[in-house]
N, CA, C and O atoms as CSV, one atom per row, in Angstrom:
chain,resi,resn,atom,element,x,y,z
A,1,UNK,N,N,30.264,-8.595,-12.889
A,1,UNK,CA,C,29.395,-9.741,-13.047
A,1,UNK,C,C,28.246,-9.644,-12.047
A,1,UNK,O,O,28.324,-9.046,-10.974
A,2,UNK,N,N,27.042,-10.367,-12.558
A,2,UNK,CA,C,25.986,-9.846,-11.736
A,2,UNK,C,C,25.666,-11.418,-10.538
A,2,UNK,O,O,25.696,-12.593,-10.904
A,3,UNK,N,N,25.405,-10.946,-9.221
A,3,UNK,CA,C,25.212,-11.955,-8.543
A,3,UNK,C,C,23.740,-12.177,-8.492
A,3,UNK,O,O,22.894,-11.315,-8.255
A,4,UNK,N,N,23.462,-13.889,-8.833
A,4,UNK,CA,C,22.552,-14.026,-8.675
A,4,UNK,C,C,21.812,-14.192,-7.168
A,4,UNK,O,O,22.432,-14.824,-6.313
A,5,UNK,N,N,20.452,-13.615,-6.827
A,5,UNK,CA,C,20.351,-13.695,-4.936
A,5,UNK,C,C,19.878,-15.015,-5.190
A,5,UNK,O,O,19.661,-15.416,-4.047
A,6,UNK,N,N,19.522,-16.126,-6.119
A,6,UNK,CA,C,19.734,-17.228,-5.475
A,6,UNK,C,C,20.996,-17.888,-5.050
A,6,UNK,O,O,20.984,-19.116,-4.969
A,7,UNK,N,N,21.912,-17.339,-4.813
A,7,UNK,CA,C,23.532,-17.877,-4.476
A,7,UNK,C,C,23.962,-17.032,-3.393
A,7,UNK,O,O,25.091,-17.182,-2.926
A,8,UNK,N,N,22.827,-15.775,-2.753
A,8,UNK,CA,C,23.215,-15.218,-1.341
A,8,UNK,C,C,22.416,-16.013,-0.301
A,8,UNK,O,O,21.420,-16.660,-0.623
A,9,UNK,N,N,22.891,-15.945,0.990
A,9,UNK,CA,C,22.068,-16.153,2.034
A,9,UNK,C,C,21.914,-15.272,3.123
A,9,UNK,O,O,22.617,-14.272,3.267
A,10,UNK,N,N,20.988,-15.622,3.917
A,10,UNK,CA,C,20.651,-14.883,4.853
A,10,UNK,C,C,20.422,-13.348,4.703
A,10,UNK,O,O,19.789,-12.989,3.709
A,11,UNK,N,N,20.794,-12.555,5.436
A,11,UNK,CA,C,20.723,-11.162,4.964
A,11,UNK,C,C,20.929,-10.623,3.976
A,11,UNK,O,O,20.077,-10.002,3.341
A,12,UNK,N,N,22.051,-10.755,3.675
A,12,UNK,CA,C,22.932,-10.129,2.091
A,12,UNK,C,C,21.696,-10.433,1.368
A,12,UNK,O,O,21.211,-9.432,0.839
A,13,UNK,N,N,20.812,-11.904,1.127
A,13,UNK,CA,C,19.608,-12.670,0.084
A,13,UNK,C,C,18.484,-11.071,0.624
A,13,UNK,O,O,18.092,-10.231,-0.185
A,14,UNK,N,N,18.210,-11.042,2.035
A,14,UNK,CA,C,17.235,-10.139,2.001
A,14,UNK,C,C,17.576,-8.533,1.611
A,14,UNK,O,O,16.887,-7.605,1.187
A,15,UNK,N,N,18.806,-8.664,1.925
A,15,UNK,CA,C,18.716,-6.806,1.713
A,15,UNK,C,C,19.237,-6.560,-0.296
A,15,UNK,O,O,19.009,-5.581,-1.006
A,16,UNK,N,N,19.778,-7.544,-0.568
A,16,UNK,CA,C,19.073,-7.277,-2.208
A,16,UNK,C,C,17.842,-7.814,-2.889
A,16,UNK,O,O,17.731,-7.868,-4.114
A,17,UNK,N,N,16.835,-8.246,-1.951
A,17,UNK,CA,C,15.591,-8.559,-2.470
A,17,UNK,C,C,14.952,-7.157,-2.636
A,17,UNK,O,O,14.369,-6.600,-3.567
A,18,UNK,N,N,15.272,-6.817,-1.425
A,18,UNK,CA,C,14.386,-4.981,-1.148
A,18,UNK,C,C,15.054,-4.342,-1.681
A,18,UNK,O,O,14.444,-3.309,-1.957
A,19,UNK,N,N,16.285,-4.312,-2.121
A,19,UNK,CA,C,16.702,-3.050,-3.456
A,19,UNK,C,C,16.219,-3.331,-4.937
A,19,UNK,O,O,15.872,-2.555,-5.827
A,20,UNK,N,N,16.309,-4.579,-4.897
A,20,UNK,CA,C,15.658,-5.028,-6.337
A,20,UNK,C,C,14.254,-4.733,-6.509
A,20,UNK,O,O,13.867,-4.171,-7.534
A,21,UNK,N,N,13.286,-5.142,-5.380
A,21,UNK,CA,C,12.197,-4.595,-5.320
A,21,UNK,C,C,11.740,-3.246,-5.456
A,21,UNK,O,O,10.902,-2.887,-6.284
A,22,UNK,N,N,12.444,-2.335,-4.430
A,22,UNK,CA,C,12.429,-0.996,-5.008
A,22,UNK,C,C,12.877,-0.572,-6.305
A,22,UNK,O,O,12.137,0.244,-6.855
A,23,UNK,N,N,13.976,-0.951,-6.968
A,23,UNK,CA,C,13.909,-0.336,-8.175
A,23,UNK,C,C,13.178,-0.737,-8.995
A,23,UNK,O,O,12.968,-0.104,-10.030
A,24,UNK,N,N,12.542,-2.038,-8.687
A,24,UNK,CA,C,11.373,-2.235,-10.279
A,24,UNK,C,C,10.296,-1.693,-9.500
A,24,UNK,O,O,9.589,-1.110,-10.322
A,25,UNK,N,N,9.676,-1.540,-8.108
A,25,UNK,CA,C,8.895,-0.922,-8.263
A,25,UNK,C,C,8.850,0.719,-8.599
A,25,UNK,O,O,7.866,1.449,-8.473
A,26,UNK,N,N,10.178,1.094,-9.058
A,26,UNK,CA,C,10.179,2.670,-9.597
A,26,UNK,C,C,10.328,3.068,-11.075
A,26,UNK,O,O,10.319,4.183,-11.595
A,27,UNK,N,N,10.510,1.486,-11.755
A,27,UNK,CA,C,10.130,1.077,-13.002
A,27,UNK,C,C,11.554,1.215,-13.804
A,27,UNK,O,O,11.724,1.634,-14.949
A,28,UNK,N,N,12.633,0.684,-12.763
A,28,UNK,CA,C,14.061,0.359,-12.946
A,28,UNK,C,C,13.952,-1.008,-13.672
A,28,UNK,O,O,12.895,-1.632,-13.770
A,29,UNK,N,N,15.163,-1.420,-14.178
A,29,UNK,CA,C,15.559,-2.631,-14.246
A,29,UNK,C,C,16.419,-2.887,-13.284
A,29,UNK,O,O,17.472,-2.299,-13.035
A,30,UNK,N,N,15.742,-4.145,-12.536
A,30,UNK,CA,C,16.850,-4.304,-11.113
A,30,UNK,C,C,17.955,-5.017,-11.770
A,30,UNK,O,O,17.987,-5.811,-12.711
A,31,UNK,N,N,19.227,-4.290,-10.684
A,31,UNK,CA,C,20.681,-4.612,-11.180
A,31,UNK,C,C,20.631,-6.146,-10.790
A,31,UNK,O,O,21.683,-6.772,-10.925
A,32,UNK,N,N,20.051,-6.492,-10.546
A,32,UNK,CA,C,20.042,-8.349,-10.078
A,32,UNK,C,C,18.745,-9.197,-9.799
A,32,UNK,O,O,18.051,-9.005,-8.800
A,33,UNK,N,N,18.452,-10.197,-10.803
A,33,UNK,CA,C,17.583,-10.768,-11.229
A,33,UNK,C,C,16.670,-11.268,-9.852
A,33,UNK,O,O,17.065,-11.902,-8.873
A,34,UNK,N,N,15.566,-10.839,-10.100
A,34,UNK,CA,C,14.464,-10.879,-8.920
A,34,UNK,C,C,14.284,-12.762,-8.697
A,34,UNK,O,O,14.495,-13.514,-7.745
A,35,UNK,N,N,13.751,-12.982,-10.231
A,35,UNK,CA,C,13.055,-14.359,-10.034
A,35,UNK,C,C,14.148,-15.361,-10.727
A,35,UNK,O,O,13.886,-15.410,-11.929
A,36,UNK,N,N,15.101,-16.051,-10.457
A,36,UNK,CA,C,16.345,-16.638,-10.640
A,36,UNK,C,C,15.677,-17.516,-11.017
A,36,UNK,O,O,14.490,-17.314,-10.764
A,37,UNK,N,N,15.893,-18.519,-11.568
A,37,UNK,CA,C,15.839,-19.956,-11.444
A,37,UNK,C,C,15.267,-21.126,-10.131
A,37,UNK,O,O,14.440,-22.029,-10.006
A,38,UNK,N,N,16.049,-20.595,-9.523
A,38,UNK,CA,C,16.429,-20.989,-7.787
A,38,UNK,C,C,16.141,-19.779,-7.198
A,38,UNK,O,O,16.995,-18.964,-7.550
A,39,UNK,N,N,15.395,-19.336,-6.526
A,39,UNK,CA,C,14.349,-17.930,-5.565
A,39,UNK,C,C,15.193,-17.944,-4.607
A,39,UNK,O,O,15.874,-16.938,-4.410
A,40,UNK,N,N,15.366,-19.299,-3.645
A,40,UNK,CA,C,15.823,-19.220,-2.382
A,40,UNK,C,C,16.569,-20.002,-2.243
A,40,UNK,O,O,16.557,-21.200,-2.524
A,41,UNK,N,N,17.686,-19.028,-1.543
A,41,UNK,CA,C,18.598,-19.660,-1.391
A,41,UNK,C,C,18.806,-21.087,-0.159
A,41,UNK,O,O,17.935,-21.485,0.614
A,42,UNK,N,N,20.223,-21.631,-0.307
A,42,UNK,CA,C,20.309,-22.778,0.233
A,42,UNK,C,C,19.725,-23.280,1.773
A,42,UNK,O,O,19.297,-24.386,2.105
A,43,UNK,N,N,19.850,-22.269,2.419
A,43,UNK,CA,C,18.477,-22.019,3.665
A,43,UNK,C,C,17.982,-21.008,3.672
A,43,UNK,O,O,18.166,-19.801,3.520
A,44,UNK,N,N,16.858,-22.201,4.016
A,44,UNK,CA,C,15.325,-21.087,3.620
A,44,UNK,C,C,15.089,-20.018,4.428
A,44,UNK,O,O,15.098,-20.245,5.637
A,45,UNK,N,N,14.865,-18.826,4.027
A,45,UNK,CA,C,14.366,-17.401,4.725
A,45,UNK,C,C,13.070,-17.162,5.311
A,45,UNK,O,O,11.883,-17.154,4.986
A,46,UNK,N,N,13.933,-16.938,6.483
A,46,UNK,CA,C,12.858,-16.610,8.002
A,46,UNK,C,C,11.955,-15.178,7.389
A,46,UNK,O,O,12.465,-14.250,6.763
A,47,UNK,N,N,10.806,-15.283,7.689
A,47,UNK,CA,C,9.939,-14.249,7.582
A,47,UNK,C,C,10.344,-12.828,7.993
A,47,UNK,O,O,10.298,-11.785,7.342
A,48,UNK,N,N,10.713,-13.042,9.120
A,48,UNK,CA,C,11.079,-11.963,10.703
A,48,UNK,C,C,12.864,-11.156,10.358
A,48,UNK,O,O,13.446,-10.113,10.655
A,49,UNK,N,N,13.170,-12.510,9.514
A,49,UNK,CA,C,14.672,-11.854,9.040
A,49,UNK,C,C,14.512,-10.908,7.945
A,49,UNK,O,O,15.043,-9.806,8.086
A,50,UNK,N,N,13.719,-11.215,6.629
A,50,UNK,CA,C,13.375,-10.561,5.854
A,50,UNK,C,C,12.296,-8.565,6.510
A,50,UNK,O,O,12.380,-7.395,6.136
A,51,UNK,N,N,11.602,-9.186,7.398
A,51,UNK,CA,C,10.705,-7.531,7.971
A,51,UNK,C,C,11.815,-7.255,8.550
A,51,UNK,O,O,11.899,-6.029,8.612
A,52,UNK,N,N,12.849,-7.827,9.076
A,52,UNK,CA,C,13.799,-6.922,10.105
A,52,UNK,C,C,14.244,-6.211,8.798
A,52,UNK,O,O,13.706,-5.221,8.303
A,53,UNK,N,N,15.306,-6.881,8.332
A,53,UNK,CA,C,15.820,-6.347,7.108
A,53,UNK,C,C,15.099,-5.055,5.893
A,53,UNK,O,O,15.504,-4.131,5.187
A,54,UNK,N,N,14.258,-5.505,6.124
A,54,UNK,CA,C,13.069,-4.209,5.110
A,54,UNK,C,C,13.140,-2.651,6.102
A,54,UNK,O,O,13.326,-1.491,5.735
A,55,UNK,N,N,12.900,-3.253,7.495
A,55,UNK,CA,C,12.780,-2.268,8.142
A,55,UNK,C,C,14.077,-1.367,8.422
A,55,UNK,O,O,13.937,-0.170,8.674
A,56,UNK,N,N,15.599,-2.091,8.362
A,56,UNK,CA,C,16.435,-1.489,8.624
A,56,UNK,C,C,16.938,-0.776,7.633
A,56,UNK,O,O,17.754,0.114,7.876
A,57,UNK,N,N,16.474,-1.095,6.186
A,57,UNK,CA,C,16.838,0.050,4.660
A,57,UNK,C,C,16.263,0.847,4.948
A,57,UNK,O,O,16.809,1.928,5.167
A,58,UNK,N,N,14.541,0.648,5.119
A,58,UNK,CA,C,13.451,1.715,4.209
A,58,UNK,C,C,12.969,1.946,6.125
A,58,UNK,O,O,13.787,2.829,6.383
A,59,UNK,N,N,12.582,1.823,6.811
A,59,UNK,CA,C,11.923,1.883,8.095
A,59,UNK,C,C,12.513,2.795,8.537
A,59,UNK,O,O,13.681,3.069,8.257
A,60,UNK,N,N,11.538,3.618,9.564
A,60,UNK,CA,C,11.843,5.358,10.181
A,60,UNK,C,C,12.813,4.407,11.808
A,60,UNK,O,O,12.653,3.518,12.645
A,61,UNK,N,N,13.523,5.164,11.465
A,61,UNK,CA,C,14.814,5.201,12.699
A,61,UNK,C,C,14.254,5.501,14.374
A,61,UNK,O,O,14.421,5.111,15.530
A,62,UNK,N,N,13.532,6.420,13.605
A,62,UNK,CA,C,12.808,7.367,15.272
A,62,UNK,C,C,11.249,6.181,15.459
A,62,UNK,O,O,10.702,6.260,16.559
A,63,UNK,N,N,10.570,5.100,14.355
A,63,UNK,CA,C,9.223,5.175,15.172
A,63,UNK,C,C,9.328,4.558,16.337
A,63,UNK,O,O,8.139,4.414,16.622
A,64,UNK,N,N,10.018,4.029,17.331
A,64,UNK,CA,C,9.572,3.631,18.199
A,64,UNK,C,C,9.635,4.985,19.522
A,64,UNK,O,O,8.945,5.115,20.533
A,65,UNK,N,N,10.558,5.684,19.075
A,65,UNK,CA,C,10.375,6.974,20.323
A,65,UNK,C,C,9.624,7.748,19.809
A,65,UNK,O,O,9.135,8.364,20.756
A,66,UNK,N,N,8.856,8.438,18.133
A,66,UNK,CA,C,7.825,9.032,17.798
A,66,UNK,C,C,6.427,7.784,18.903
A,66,UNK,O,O,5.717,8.398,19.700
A,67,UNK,N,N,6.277,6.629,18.830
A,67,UNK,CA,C,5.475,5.507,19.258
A,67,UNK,C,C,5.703,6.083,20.828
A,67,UNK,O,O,4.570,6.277,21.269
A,68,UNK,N,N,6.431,6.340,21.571
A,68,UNK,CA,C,6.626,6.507,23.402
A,68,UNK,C,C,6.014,7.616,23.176
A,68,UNK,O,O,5.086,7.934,23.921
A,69,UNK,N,N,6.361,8.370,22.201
A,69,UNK,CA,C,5.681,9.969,22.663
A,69,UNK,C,C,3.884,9.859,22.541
A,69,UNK,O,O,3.072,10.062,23.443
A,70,UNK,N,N,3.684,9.562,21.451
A,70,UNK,CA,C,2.291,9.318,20.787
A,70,UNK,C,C,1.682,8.623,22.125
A,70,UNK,O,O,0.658,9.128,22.583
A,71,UNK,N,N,2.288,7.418,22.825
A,71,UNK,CA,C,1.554,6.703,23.751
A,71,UNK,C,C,1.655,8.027,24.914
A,71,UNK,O,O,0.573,8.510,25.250
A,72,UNK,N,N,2.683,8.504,25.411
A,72,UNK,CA,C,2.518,9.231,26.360
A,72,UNK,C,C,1.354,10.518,26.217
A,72,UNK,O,O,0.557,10.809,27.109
A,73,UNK,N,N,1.452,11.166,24.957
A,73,UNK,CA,C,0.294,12.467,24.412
A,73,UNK,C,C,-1.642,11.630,24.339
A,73,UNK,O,O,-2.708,12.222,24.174
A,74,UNK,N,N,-1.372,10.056,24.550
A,74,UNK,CA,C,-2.678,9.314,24.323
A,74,UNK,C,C,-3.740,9.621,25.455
A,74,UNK,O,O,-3.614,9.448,26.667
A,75,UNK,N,N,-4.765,10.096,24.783
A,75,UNK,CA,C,-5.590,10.358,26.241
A,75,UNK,C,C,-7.221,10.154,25.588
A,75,UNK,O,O,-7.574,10.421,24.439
A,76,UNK,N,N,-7.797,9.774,26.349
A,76,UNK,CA,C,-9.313,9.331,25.628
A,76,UNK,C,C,-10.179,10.404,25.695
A,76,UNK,O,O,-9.906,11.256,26.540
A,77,UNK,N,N,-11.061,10.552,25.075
A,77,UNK,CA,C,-12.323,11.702,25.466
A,77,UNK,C,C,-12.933,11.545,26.406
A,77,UNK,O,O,-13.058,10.369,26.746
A,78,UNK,N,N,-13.361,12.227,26.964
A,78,UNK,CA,C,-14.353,11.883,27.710
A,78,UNK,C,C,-15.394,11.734,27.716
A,78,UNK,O,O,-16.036,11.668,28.764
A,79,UNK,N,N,-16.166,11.582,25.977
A,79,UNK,CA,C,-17.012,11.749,25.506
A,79,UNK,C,C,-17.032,10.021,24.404
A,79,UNK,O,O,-17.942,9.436,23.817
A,80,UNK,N,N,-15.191,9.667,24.616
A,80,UNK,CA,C,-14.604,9.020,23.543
A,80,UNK,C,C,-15.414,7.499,23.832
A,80,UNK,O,O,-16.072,7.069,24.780
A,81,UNK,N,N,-15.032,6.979,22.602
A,81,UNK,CA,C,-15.531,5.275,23.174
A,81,UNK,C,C,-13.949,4.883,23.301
A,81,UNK,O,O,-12.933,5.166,22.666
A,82,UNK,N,N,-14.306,3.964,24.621
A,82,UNK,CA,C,-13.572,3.276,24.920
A,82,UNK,C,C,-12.398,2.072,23.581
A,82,UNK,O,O,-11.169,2.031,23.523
A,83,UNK,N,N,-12.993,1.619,23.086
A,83,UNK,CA,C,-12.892,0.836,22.666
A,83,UNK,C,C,-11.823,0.909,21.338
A,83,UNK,O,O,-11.109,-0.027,20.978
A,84,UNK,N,N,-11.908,2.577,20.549
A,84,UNK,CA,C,-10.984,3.183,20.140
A,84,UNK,C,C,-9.824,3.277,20.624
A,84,UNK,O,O,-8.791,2.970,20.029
A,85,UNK,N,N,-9.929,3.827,22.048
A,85,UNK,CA,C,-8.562,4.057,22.830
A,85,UNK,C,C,-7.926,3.143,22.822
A,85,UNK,O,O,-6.726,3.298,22.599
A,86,UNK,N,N,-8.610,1.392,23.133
A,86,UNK,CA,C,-7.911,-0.001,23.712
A,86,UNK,C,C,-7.252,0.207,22.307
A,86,UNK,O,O,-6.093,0.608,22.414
A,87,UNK,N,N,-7.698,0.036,20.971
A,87,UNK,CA,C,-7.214,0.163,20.195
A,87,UNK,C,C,-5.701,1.057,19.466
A,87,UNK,O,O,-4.670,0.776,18.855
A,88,UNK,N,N,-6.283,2.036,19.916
A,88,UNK,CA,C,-5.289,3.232,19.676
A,88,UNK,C,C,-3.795,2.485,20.368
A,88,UNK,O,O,-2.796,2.185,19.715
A,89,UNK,N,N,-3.956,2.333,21.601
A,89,UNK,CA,C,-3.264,2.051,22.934
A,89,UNK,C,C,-2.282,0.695,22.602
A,89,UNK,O,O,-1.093,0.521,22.870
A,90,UNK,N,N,-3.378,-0.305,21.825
A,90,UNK,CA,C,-2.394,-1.436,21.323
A,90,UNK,C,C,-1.599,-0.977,20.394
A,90,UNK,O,O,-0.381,-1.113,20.507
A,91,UNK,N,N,-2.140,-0.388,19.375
A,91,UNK,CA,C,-1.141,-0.021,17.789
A,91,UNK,C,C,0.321,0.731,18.457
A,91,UNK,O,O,1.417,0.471,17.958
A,92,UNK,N,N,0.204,1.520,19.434
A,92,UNK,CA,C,1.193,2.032,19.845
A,92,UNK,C,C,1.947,0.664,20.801
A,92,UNK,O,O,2.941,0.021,20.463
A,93,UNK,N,N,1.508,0.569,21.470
A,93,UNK,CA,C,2.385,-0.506,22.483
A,93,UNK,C,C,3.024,-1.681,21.327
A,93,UNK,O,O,4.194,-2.057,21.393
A,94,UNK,N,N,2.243,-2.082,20.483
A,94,UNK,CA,C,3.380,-3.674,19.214
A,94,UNK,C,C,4.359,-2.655,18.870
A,94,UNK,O,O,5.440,-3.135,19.210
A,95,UNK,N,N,4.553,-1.459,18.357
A,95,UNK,CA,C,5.358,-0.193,17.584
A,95,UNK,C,C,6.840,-0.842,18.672
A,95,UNK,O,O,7.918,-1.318,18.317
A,96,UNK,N,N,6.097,-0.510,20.473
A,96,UNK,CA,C,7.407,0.357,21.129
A,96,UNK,C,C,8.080,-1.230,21.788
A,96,UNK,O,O,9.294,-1.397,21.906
A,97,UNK,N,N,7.055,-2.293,22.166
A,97,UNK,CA,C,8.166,-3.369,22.446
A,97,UNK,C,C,7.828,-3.347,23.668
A,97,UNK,O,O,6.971,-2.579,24.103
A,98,UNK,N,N,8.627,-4.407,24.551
A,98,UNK,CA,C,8.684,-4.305,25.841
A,98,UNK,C,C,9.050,-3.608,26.756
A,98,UNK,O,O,10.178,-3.569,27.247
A,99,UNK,N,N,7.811,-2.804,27.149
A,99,UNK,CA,C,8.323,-2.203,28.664
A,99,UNK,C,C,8.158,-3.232,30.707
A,99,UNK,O,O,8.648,-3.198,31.836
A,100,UNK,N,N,7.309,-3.827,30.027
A,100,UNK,CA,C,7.272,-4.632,31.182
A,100,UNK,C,C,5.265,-4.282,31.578
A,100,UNK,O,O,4.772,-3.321,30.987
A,101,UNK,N,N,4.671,-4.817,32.197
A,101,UNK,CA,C,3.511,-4.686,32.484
A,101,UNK,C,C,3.062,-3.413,33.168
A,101,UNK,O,O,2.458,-2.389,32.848
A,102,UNK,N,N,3.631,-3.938,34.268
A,102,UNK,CA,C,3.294,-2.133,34.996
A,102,UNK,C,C,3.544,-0.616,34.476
A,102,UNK,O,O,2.857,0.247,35.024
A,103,UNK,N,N,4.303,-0.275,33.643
A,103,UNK,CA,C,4.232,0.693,32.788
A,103,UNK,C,C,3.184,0.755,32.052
A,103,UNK,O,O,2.818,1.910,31.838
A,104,UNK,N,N,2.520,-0.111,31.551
A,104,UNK,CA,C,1.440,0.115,30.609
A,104,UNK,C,C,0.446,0.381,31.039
A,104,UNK,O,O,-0.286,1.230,30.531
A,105,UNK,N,N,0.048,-0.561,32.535
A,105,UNK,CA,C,-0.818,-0.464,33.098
A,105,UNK,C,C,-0.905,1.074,33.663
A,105,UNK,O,O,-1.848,1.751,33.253
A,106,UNK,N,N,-0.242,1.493,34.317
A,106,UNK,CA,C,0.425,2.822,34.303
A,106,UNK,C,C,-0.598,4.257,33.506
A,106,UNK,O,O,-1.433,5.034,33.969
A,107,UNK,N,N,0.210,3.998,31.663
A,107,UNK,CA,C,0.138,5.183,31.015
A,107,UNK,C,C,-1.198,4.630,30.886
A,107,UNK,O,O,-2.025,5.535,30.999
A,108,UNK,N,N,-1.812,3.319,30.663
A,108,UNK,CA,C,-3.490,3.267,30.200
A,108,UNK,C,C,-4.304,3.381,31.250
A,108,UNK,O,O,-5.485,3.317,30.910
A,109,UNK,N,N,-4.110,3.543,32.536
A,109,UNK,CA,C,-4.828,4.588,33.048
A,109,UNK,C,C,-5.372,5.518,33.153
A,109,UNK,O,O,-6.528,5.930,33.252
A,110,UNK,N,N,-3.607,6.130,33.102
A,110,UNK,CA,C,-3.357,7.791,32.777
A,110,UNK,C,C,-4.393,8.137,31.700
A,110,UNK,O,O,-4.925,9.247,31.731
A,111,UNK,N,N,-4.661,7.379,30.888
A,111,UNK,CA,C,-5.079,8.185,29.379
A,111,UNK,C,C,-6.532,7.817,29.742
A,111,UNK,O,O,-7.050,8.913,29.531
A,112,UNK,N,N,-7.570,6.997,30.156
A,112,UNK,CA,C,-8.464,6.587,30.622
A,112,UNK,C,C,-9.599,8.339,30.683
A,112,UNK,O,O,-9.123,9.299,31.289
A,113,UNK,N,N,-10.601,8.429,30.194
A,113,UNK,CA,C,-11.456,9.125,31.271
A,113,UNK,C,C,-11.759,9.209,32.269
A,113,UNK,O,O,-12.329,8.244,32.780
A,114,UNK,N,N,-11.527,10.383,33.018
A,114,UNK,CA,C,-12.113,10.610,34.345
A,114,UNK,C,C,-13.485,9.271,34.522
A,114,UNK,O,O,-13.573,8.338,35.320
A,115,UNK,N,N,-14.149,9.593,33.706
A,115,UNK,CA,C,-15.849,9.120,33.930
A,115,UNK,C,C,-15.661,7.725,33.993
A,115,UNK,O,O,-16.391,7.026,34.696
A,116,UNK,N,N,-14.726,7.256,33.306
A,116,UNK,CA,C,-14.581,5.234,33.578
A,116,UNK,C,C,-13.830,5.146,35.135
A,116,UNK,O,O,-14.318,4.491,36.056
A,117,UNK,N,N,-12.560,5.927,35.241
A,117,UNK,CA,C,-12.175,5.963,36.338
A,117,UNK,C,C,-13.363,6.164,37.956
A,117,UNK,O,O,-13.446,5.561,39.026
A,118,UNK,N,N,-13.871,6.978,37.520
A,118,UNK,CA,C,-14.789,7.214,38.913
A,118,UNK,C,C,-15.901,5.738,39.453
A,118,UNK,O,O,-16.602,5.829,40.460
């Protein structure tokens, strides 16, 4: 018998939303009805529960230590604009999470041009 995900909650509701999703987006018929009657279940689904959940099926295992390495290999031109790097420098730091301030302050130094430094 097929369960409908308006009658799951919490996780179990998110992690067959994203299998259902993937198979119709591979042009399956999902084994369990996407748009029920009733969508959501009896409490309502946290945003943050659902991306955790997406991320723990389909999401790379390694990006946050591929993300430490990438920040550690980060180094600006010396020719570079600044403003790329701040950039570069954030996309990696939301990836890896909290290290605490002084570490960052730290490697975005490190990666800094000589020529801003002087």
């Amino acid at each position: 018998m097929i369960q409908k995900i308006s009658s799951l909650t919490g996780r179990k509701f998110c992690t067959q939303l994203c299998f259902s999703l993937v198979e119709l987006a591979n042009g399956l018929n999902p084994t369990t009805p996407i748009f029920p009657m009733k969508i959501l279940p009896t409490s309502s689904i946290i945003w943050k529960l659902f991306k955790n959940q997406l991320f723990t099926l389909f999401g790379d295992p390694n990006e946050v230590r591929k993300a430490e390495q990438e920040l550690d290999n980060l180094r600006m031109k010396e020719s570079g604009n600044v403003s790329l790097y701040i950039a570069d420098f954030r996309s990696l730091i939301s990836r890896i999470g909290d290290w605490g301030e002084r570490p960052y302050i730290h490697v975005y130094r490190r990666g800094l041009a000589s020529r801003i430094l002087e």
